[in-house]
N, C-alpha and C positions, 0 to 999 in steps of 0.2 A: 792538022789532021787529028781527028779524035782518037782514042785507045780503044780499042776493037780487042775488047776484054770478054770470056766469060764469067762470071762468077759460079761458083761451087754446086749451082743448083744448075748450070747450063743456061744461064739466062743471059742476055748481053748486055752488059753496064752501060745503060747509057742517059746524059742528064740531060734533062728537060725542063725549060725555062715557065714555070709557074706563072698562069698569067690568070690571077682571081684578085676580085677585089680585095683593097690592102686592108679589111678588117679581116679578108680570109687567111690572110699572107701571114698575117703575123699572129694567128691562132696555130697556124701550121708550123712556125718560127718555134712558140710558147710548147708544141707539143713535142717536137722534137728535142730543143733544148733540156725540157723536164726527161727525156728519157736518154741523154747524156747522163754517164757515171759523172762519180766526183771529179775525179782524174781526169775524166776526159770536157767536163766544165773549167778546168784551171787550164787546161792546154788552149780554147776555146776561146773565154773570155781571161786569158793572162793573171787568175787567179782565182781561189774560191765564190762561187756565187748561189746562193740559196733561193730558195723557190721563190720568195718574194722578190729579190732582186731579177731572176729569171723574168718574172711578170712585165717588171716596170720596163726590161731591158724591150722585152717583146713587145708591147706594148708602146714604144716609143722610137720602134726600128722603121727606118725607111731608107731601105735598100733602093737603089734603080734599079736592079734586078736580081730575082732569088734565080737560082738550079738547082735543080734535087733529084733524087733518085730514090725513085719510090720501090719498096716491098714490101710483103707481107701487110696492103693496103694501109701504108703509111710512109713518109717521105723521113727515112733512114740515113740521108746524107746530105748536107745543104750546103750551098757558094753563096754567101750575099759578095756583091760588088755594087758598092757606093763611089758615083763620081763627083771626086772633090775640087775638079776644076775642068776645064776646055782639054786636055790631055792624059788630065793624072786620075787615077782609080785606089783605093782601095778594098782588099778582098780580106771575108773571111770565113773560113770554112770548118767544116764538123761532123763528122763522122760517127753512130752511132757504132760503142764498144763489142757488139757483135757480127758488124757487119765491116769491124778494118781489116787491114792486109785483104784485101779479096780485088783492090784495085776502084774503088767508088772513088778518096779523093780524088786519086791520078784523073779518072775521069771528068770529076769535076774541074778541078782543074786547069786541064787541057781545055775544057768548053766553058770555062771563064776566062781564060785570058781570047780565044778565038771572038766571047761576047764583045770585051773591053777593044777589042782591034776595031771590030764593026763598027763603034761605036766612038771611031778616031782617037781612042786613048795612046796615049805612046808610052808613057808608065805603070806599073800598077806595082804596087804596094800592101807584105804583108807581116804585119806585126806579129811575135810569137815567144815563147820561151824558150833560152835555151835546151830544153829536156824534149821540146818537140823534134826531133830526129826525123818523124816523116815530112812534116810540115818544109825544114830545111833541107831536107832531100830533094821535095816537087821545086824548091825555091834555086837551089846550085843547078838543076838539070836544065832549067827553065835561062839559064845564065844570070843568075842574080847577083848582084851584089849582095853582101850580108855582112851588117854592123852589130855585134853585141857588145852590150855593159854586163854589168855584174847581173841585172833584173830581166834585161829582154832580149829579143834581137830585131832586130827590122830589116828587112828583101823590099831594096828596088829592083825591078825589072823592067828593061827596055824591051818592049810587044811592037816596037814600029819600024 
């Protein structure tokens, strides 16, 4: 079941699976990424990454499917899920710094792992920082497992 959210403007949060050719997908990736804060690029990609790094990441992504949630005619919240075998997935997601708490991840979310089922996954899997607190919020509610080191943490979750 999806999160049957409004956000702050009375609109209903809901993500919608991007389906444009992959040189459009990953301009879309590039723009959004760029308007990620600092903070919210090191939660993201698990540590500082500068705009040319931003490029080559974008630029060399190939998700099996993006979802996003577009405002203010731009896609403000993104899911990639990449499948890395016959059952297992990994997901990773980003939320631009104006538009958190309002319930977009949760959304996301919810309709990436409902993707990752359709599409016979029984795992999926999401890498993160310690400091990320929502990220490992969506991950324990979701019934995750959750391994940290000193550097990261990593959520399996069984979706079958």
């Amino acid at each position: 079941m999806y999160c049957i959210r409004l956000d702050s403007f009375m609109q209903l949060i809901t993500a919608h699976p991007l389906t444009l050719p992959l040189f459009r997908l990953r301009n879309v990736l590039l723009g959004h990424y760029r308007r990620l804060s600092n903070a919210s690029r090191r939660l993201r990609f698990m540590g500082g990454v500068n705009t040319k790094a931003l490029e080559m990441i974008a630029k060399a992504s190939v998700p099996d499917l993006i979802l996003g949630i577009k405002r203010d005619g731009a896609y403000r919240a993104v899911l990639e899920l990449f499948v890395l075998d016959s059952t297992h997935a990994e997901v990773g997601l980003s939320v631009e710094d104006a538009y958190q708490g309002q319930g977009f991840g949760r959304a996301l979310f919810q309709r990436g792992i409902t993707e990752a089922r359709l599409r016979d996954m029984e795992t999926i899997e999401l890498s993160f920082l310690p400091s990320n607190v929502a990220i490992r919020k969506l991950c324990v509610e979701a019934g995750g497992d959750i391994h940290c080191s000193a550097d990261d943490c990593v959520s399996h979750i069984r979706i079958s």
